[in-house]
C-alpha positions in Angstrom: 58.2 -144.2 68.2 57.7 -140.6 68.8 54.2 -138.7 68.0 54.6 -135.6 65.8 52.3 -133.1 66.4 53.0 -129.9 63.9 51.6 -126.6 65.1 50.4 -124.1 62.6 49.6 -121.2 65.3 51.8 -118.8 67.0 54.6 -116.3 66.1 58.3 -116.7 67.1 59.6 -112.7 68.1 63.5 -112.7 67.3 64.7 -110.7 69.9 68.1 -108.9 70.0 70.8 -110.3 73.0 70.1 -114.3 72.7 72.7 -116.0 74.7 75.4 -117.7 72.7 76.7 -121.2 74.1 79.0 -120.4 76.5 79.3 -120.3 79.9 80.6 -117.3 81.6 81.3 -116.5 86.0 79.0 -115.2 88.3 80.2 -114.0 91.8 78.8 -116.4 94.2 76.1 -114.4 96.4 76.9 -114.1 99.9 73.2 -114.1 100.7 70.5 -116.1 99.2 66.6 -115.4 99.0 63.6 -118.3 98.0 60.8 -116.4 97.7 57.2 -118.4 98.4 55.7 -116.4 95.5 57.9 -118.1 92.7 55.3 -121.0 94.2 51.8 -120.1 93.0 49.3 -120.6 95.5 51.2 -122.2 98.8 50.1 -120.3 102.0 54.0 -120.1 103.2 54.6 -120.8 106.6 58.1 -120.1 108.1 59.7 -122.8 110.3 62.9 -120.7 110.9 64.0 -118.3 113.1 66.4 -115.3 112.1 70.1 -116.3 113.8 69.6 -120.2 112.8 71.7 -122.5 111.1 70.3 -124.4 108.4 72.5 -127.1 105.6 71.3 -127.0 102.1 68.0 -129.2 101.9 66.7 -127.9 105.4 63.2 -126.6 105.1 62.8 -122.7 105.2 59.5 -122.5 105.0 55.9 -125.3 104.4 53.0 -124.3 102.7 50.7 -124.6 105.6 47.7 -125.7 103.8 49.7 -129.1 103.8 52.8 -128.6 106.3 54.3 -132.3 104.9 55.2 -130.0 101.7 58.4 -128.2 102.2 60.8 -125.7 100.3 64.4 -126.5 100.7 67.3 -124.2 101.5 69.5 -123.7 98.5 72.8 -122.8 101.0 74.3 -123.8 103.8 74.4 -121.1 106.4 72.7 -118.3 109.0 68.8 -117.3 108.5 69.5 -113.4 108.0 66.3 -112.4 107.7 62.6 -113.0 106.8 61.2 -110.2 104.6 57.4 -109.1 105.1 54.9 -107.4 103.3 51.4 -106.1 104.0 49.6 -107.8 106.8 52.6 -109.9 107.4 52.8 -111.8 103.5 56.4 -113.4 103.5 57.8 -112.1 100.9 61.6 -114.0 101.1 63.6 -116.0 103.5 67.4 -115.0 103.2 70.0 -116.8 104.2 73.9 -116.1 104.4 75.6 -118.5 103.0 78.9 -120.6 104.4 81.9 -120.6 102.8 81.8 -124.2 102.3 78.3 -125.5 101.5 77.1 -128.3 103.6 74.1 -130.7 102.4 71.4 -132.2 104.5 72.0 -136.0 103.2 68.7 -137.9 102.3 70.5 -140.7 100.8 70.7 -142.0 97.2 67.8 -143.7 96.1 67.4 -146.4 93.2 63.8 -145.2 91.7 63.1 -148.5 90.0 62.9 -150.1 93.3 60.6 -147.7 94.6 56.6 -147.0 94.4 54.8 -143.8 93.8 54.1 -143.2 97.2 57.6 -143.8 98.4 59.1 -140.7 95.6 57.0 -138.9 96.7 57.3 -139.1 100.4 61.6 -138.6 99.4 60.3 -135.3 97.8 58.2 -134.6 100.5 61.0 -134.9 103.0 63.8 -133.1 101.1 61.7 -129.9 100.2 61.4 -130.3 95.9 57.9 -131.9 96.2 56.1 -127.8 95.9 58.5 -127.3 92.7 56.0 -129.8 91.3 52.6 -127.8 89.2 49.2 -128.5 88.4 46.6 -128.1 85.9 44.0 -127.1 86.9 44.3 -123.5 88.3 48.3 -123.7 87.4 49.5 -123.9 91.2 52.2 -125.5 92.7 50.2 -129.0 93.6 49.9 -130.8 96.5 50.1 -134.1 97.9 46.6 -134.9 98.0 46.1 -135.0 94.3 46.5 -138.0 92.2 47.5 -137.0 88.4 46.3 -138.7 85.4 50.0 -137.8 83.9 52.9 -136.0 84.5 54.1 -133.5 81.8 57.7 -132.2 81.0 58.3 -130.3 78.1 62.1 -129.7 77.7 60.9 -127.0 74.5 61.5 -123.5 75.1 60.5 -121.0 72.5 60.1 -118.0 74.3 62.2 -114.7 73.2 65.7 -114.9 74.2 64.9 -118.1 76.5 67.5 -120.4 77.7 68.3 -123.6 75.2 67.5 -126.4 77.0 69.8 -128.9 75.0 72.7 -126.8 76.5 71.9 -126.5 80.0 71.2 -130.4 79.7 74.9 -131.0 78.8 76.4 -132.6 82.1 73.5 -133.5 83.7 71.7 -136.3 81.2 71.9 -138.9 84.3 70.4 -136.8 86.5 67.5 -135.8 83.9 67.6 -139.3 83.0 66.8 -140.4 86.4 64.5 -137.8 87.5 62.1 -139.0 84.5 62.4 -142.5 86.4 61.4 -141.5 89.9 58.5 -139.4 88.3 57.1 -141.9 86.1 57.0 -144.4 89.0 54.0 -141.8 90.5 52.4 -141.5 86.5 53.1 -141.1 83.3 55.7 -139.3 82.3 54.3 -137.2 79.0 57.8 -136.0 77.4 57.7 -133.0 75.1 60.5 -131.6 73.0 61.1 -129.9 69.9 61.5 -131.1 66.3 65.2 -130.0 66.0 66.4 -130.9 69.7 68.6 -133.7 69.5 70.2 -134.8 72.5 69.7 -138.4 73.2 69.0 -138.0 76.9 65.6 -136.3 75.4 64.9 -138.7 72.1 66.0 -142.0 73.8 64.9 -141.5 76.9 63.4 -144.5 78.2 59.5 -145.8 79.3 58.1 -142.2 78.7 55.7 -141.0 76.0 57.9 -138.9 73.7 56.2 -136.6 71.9 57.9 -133.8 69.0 56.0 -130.7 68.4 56.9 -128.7 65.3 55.9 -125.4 65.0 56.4 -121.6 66.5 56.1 -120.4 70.1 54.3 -121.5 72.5 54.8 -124.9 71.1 57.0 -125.2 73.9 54.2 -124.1 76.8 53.5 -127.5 78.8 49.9 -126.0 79.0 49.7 -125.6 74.7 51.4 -129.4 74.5 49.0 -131.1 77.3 46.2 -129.8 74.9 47.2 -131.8 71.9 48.3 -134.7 74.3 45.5 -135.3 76.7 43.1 -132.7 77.3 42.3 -131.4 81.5 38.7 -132.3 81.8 36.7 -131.1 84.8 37.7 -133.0 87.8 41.0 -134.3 86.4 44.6 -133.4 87.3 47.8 -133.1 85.6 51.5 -132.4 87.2 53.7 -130.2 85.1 57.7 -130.5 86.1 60.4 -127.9 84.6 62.7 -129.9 82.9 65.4 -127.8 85.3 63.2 -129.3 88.0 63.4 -132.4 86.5 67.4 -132.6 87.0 66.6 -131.4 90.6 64.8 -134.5 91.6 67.5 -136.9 89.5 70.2 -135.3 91.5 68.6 -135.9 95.0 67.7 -139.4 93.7 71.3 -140.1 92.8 73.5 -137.8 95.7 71.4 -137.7 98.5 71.5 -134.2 98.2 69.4 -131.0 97.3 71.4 -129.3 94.7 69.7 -125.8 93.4 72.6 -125.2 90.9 71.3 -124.4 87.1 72.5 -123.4 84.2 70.7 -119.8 83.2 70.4 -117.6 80.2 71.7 -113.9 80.5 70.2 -112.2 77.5 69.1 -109.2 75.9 70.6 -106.7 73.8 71.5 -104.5 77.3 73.6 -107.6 78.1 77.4 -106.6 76.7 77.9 -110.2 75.9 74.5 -112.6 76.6 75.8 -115.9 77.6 75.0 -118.6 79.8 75.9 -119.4 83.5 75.6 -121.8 86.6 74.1 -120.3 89.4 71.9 -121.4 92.2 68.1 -120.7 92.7 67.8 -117.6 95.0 70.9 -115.5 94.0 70.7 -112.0 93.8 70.6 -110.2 90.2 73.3 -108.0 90.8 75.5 -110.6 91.8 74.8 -112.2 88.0 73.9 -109.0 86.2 77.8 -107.3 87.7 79.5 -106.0 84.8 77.3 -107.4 82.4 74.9 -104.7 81.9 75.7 -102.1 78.9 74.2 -99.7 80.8 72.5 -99.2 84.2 69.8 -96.4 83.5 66.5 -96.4 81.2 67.1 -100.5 81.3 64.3 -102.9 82.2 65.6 -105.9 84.3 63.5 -109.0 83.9 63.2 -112.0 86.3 62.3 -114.4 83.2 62.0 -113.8 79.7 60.4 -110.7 78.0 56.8 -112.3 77.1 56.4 -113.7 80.9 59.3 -112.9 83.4 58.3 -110.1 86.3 59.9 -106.7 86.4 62.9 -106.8 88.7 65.8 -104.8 90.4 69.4 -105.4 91.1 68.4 -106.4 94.4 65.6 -108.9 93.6 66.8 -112.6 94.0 66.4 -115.7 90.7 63.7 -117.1 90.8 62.9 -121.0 91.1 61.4 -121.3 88.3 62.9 -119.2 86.4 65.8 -120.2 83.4 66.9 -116.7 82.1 67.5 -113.2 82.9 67.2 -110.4 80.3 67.9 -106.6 79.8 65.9 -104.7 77.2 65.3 -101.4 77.1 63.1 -99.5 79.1 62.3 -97.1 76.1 61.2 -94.0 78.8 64.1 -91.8 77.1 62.6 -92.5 73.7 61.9 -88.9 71.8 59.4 -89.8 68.6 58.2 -86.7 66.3 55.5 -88.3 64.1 56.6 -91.4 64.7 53.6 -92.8 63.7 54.3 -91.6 60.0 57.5 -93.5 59.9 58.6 -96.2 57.7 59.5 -97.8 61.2 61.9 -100.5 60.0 63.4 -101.2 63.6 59.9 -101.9 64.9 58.3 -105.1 64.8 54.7 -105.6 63.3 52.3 -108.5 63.8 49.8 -107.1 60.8 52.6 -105.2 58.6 51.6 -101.9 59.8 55.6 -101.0 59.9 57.8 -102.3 57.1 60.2 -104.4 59.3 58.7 -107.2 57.5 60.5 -107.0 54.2 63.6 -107.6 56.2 62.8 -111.2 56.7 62.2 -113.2 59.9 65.3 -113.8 60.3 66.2 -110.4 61.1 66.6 -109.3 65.2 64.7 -106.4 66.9 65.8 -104.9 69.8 62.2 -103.7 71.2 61.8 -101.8 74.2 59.6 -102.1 77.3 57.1 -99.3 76.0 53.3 -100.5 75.5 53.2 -97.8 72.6 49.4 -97.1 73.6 46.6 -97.2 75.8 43.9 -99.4 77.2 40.9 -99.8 74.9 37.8 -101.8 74.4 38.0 -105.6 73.5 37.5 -106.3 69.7 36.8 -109.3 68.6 39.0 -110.0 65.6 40.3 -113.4 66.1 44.3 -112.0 66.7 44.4 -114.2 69.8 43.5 -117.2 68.1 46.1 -116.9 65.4 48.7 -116.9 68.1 47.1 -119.6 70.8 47.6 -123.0 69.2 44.9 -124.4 71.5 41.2 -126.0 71.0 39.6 -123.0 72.8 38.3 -119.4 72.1 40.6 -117.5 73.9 38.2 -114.4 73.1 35.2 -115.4 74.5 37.6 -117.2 77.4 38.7 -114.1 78.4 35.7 -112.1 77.6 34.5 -114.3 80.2 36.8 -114.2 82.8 36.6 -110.6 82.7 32.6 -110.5 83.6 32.9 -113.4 86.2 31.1 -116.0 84.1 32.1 -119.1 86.0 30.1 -121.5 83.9 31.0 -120.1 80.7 34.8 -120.0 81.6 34.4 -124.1 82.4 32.1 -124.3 79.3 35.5 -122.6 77.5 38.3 -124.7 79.0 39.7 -122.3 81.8 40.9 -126.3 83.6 43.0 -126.4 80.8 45.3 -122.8 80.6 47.6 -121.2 82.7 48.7 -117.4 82.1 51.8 -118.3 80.0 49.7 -119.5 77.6 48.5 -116.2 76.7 51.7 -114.6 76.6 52.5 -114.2 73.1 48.5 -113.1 72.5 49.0 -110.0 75.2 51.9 -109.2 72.9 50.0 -109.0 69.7 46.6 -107.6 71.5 45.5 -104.2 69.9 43.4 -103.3 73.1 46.6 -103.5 75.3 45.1 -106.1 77.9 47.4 -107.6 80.5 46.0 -111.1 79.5 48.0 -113.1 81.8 47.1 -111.0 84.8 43.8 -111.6 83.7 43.9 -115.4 83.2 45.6 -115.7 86.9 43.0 -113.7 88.8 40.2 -115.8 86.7 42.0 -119.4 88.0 42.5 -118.0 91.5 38.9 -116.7 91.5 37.5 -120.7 89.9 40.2 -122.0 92.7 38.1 -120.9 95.6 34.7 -121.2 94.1 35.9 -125.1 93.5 37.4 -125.4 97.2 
């Protein structure tokens, strides 16, 4: 029997551009980039040489912290290059990809008849283990930690975010069996939403099933491990991608380390936003090519609007991420007093415009523009109305700014990651970058704790 849990905070923002359910071609990218920042707080290590040949599933690079953790090659083919930053930060490995993709074979595995240890030595070895998060500090984890539960929520409720229930359509087995091999390390803590209906997610088998009902972020892991089982001090919890999820079932069942996902590309820039299969590590102009309605005064986004990174044509999908969008970059906008205007294209959190008397039903095609300025922090209780989570995200943040270590543990800081706080930096009057914030506060706890 599933546990309800109804969720009276949060705001759902209906964008203009969400991807209808079909699936349309990408060209297939000649060369293909992971990138060791799509893994939050790895120390990347490169253990390839430009000019080699590597099969899908070889390692690229090891987080050398803890070199047993490795991140697998999506293609077949030659190392073209590994891209640097300042004092030497790897910022990509690309490779060129065969014509023909060949795949390392691990062989196929029967989970039941495995322990914990012996998973996760298989996703050790075959380079999926660092796609694997945490709470605390929301990092990619490590093999050193032992979780009290593993969490997968297969919601998302982010604007213009890809529909899980359709990209699951082909691959229930391997979801199916990736929930096996992971619940032989823990628990498997399954969350999905109160109108998702495929059986692989409501009869799926020796998990705890849990249905949350309510706006975004219901879907954030972070927002459903608080009404689950609270991170306490000490204690560690795993969060898998439900894409991530199918990852691991295919390696379990193939043998092999197959990147390919199903992705969103939405937004009302998008001629027609639809859905495609494409591997991790693919360059954006090879999925964005005639797709875009126009190619100046657009913002390209490597995620979804609320917590996706600013990208270019020539910036490669990210690992973790499930949809691309095109809004607006609203720098050719012209307004005369627009600030006396009815405004009834503009979305409003307190009314101030009168979009509202349109219904929520109604789509806004909102641009990139912050429409104002930095300002000092009030302390009106906005975030709270949008952060359905026991903790004062306020006096959270208020606290992370100042460097308040105790208070932040005192406020729950084990228990958030920056995603959380995406839909409050969209409704925050004083224009702080709230996730920004919320990173450099776990980063700065993550060291203290070390």
């Amino acid at each position: 029997m599933a546990n309800v849990i109804k969720l009276r905070k949060g705001l759902d923002i209906n964008l203009k551009g969400r991807a209808i359910k079909k699936k349309v071609e990408c060209q297939a990218s000649k060369t293909v980039a992971l990138r060791p920042s799509d893994f939050t707080g790895i120390v990347p290590k490169v253990v390839v040489r430009e000019g080699d040949h590597v099969l899908a599933g070889d390692a690229l690079f090891v987080n050398k912290q803890f070199p047993e953790v490795k991140f697998a090659s999506p293609v077949s083919g030659t190392v073209k290059s590994i891209l640097r930053g300042e004092r030497r930060r790897v910022l990509s490995v690309s490779v060129e990809a065969d014509d023909k993709l060949d795949y390392r074979d691990f062989g196929q595995h029967d989970a039941s008849k495995m322990d914990g240890n012996a998973v996760k030595q298989l996703l050790l070895e075959a380079g999926l283990f660092g796609y694997i998060n945490q709470l605390p500090y929301a990092i990619s984890t490590d093999p050193c930690t032992t979780p009290k539960g593993i969490f997968v929520s297969a919601l998302r409720d982010m604007p213009l975010a890809n529909d899980f229930e359709y990209e699951l359509e082909g691959n229930e087995d391997a979801f199916l069996a990736g929930l096996k091999a992971l619940n032989r390390i823990a628990t498997v803590h399954l969350g999905v939403g109160a109108k998702q209906t495929a059986k692989a997610l409501t009869e799926a088998q020796n998990i705890d099933l849990n249905v949350f009902d309510g706006p975004c972020p219901a879907g954030n892991v972070g927002v459903q491990i608080n009404h689950i089982d609270p991170v306490n001090r000490g204690e560690t919890v795993w969060t898998v991608d439900p894409t991530s999820v199918i990852f691991i079932g295919r390696l379990f069942l193939t043998g092999k380390v197959d990147l390919r996902k199903t992705i969103a590309i939405a937004g009302s820039q998008i001629k027609e936003p639809a859905y495609a299969d494409v591997l991790v590590g693919t360059q954006l102009a090879d999925i964005l090519n005639g797709k875009l309605v126009a190619t100046d005064h657009v913002r390209i986004i490597n995620g979804n609007p609320l917590t996706g990174e600013r990208a270019t044509l020539n910036d490669y999908l990210g690992a973790h991420t499930s949809e691309v969008t095109a809004i607006p970059e609203g720098d050719d906008k012209e307004e005369i007093l627009g600030w006396i205007l009815p405004r009834t294209k503009d979305f409003s959190v307190s009314r101030s415009y009168f979009s509202w008397l349109q219904g929520k039903n109604h789509e806004y095609d909102l641009d990139a523009r912050i429409k104002g300025g930095e300002r000092h922090m009030i302390m009106s209780g906005e975030y709270d109305k949008v952060l359905p989570m026991d903790i004062y995200a306020e006096f959270l943040i208020k606290a992370i700014i100042t460097g308040d270590i105790d208070k932040q543990e005192q406020l729950g800081i084990y228990e958030v990651s920056p995603e959380d706080f995406a839909v409050a930096e969209f409704v925050d009057s004083s224009k702080l970058e709230l996730q920004k914030i919320v990173r450099q506060g776990l980063d700065i706890l993550r060291k203290e704790n070390a």
